[in-house]
C-alpha positions as CSV (number, residue, x, y, z in Angstrom):
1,X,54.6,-27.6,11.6
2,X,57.7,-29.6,11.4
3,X,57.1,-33.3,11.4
4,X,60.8,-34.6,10.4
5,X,59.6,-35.4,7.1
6,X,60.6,-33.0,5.2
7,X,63.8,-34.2,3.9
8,X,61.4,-36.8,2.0
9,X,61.0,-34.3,-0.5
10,X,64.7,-34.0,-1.3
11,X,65.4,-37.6,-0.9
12,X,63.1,-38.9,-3.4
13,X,64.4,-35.9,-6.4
14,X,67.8,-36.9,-5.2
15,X,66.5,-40.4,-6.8
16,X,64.6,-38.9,-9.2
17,X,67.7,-37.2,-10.5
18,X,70.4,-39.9,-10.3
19,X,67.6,-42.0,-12.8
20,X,67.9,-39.1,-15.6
21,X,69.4,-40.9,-18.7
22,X,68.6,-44.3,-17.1
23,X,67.7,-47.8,-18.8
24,X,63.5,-47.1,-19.2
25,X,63.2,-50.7,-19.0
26,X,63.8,-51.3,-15.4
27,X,63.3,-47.6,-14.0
28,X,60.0,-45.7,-14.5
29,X,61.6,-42.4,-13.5
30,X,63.7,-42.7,-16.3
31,X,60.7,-44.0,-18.6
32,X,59.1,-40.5,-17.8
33,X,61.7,-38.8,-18.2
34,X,63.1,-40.0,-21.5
35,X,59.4,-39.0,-22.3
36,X,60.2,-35.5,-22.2
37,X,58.6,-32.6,-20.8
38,X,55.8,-33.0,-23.0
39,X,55.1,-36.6,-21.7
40,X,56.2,-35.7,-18.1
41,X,53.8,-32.6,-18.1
42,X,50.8,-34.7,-19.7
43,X,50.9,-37.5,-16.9
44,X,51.2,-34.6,-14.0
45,X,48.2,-33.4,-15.2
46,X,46.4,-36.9,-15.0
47,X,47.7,-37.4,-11.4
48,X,46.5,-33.7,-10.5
49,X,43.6,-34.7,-11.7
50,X,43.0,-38.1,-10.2
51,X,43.9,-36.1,-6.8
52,X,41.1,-33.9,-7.1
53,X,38.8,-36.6,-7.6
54,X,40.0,-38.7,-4.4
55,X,39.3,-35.3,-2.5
56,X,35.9,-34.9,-3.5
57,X,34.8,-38.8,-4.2
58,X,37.1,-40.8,-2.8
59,X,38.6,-42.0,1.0
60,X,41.4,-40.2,2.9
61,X,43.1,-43.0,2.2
62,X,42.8,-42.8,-1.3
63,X,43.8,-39.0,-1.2
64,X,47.1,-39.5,0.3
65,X,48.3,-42.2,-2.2
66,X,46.9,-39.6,-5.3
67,X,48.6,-36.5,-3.5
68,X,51.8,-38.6,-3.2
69,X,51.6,-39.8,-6.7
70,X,51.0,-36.1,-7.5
71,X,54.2,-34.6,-5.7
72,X,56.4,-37.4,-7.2
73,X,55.3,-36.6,-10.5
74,X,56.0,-32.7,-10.3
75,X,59.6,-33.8,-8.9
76,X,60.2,-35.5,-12.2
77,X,58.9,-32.4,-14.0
78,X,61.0,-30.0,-11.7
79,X,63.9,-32.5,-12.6
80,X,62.9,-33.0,-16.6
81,X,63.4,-29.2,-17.2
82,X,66.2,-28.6,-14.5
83,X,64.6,-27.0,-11.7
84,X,65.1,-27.6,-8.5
85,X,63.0,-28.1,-5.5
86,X,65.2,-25.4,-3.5
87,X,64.1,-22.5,-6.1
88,X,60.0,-23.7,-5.9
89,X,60.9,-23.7,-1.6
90,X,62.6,-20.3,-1.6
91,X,59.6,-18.9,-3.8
92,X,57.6,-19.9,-1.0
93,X,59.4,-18.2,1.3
94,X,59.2,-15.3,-0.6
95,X,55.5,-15.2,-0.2
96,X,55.2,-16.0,2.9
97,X,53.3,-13.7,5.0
98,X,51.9,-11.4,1.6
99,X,48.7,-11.9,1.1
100,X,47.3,-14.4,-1.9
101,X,45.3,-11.4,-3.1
102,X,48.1,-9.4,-3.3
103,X,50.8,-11.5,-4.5
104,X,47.8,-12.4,-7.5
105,X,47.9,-8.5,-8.0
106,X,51.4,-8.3,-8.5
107,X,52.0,-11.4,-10.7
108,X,49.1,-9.4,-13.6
109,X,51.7,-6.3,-13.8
């Protein structure tokens, strides 16, 4: 369902982007990213974490602030290894309407 939001998405790696090879003292974005993809990859996978604990432990509240944290965090790693946001959207589309089973089947081929 469209909610007018979703330019959000392209607004904040549109940021995310113009901070690559930034001053790390005044930007975290480009803190993260002069990190690496390494670094980058290491703190998405705290924030994925920390998401999966709100859902199960914690508030709604608290959920939406982790899932946020979460999507701005795989926007820096889309950015850090030059990906963008467009290529994860059209893969998406590609599997829309195939069924998870069988799109799992056809990724183990």
């Amino acid at each position: 369902m469209a909610t007018g939001n979703e330019t959000i998405l392209a607004e904040l790696f549109a940021v995310i982007e113009s901070r690559k090879g930034g001053a790390a003292a005044s930007s975290y974005t480009a803190q993260l990213l002069e990190g690496g993809v390494d670094k980058v990859a290491e703190k998405l996978g705290e924030e994925a974490c920390e998401t999966v604990i709100a859902a199960v432990k914690g508030t709604p509240g608290e959920l939406v602030g982790e899932a946020a944290d979460l999507l701005y965090h795989l926007l820096v790693l889309l950015a850090a290894r030059g990906v963008h946001p467009d290529d994860v959207f059209a893969e998406l589309r590609r599997r829309e309407g195939v069924s998870g089973i069988d799109e799992k089947k056809s990724r183990k081929q």
